[in-house]
C-alpha positions in Angstrom: 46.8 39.0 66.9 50.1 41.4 65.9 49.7 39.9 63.0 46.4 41.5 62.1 46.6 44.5 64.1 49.9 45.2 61.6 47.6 44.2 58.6 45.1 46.4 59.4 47.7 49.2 59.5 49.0 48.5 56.1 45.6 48.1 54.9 44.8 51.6 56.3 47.6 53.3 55.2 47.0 52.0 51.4 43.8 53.2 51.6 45.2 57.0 52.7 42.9 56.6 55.4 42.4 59.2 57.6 41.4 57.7 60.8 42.4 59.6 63.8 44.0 56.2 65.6 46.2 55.6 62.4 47.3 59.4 62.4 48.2 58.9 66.5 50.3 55.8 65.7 52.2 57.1 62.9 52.6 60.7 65.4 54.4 58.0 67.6 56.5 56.7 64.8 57.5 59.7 63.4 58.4 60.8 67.2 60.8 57.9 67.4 62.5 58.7 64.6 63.1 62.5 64.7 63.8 62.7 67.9 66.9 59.8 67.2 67.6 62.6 64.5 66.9 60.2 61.2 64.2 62.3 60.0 63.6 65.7 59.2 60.7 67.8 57.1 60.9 69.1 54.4 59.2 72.1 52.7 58.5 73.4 48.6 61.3 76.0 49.1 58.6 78.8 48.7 56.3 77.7 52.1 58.8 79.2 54.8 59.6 82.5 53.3 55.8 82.8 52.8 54.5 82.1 55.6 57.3 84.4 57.6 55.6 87.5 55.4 52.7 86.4 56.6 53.7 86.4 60.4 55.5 90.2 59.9 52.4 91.4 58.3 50.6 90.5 61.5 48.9 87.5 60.1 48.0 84.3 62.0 48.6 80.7 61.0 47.1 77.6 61.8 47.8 73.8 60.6 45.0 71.7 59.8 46.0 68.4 59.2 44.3 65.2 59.2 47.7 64.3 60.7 47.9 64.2 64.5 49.2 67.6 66.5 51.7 65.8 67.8 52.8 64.7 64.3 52.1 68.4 63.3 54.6 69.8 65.7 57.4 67.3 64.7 57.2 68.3 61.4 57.5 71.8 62.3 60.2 71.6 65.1 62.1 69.1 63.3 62.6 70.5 59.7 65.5 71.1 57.3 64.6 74.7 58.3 65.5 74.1 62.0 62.7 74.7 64.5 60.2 76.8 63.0 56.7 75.8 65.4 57.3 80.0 66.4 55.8 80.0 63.2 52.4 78.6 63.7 49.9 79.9 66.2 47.5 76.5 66.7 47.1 73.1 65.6 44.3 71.1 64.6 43.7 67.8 63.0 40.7 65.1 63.3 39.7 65.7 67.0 37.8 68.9 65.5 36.4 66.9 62.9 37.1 65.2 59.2 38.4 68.1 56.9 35.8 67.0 54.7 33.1 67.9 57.3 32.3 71.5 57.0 31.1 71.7 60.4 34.7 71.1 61.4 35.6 74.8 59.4 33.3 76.2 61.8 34.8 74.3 64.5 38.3 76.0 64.0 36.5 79.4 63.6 34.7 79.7 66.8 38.4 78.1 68.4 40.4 81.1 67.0 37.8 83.3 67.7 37.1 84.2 64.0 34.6 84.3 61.7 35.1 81.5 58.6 35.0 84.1 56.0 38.3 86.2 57.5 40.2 82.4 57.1 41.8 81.0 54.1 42.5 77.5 53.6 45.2 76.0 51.7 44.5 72.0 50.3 45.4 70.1 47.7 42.2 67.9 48.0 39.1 69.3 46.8 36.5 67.5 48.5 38.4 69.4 51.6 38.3 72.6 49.5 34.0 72.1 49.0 34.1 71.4 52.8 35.8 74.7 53.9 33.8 76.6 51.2 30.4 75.2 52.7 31.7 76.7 55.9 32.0 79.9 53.8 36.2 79.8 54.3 38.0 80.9 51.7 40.0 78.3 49.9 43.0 77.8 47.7 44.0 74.4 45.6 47.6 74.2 45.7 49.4 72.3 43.1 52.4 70.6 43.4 54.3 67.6 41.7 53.0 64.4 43.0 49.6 65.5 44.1 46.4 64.0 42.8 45.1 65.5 39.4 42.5 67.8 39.2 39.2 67.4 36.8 38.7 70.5 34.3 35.8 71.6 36.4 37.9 71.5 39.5 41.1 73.7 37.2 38.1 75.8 36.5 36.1 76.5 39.6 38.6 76.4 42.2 41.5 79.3 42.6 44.4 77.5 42.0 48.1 78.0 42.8 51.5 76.6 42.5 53.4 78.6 44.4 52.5 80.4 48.1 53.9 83.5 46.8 51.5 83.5 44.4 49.0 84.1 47.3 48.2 88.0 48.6 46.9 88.4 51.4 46.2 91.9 53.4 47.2 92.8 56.7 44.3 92.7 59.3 
């Protein structure tokens, strides 16, 4: 029986499944192991400075990951950066909904007590990025090494970045 429950973890995690039991046991795996101090995030050296800007110029931001919160917040608190989770204003990941479900957009929206079209969303994955736009949330493909390539439509249709400074946002 351990055998096949650890089977069907591999099996999941090869498949970059997304499933929101998965994403709760790795939360408590990752927990284990920052909290002994052998792990620490790390972020593309632009993300911090960015999102700091961001905060000053009275901006708000949220994490939506198809990781779990808890995972979320161990990322945050335990990065090369130090603690930075006074950074972030909410988290959400699959309880809302699939990040390739618009409706879970609107879900977020109506949580922060916004409309989707005053939120922008950041993704490297553009079936996420056609979710968000369905919700009528603005959205960004980021590009960095290792992610997935994109097609020529996708380069073409989609507002792409490399870099979040490359990103400018007003002040509400």
């Amino acid at each position: 029986m351990i055998q096949a429950v650890v089977d069907n973890v591999y099996w999941q995690m090869s498949h970059d499944r997304k499933t929101t039991a998965l994403k709760q046991l790795q939360g408590h795996m990752w927990k284990a192991a920052f909290m002994a101090g052998r792990m620490k995030a790390e972020f593309f050296a632009d993300v911090v400075p960015a999102v700091r800007r961001w905060r000053e110029a009275g901006m708000k931001v949220y994490i939506y990951s198809s990781g779990s919160v808890e995972a979320q917040k161990l990322l945050f608190g335990h990065s090369t950066e130090g603690d930075i989770l006074e950074l972030i204003d909410g988290h959400f990941d699959t309880k809302i909904g699939h990040k390739v479900e618009s409706e879970s957009y609107r879900k977020i929206a109506d949580s922060i007590g916004c409309s989707t079209n005053n939120i922008l969303f950041l993704t490297d994955v553009t079936v996420e990025a056609s979710a968000a736009e369905e919700a009528d949330v603005h959205v960004a493909v980021v590009v960095r090494p290792g992610n997935a390539g994109l097609t020529d439509d996708e380069k073409t249709y989609y507002n792409l970045i490399t870099s979040f400074s490359e990103l400018y946002l007003p002040s509400t």
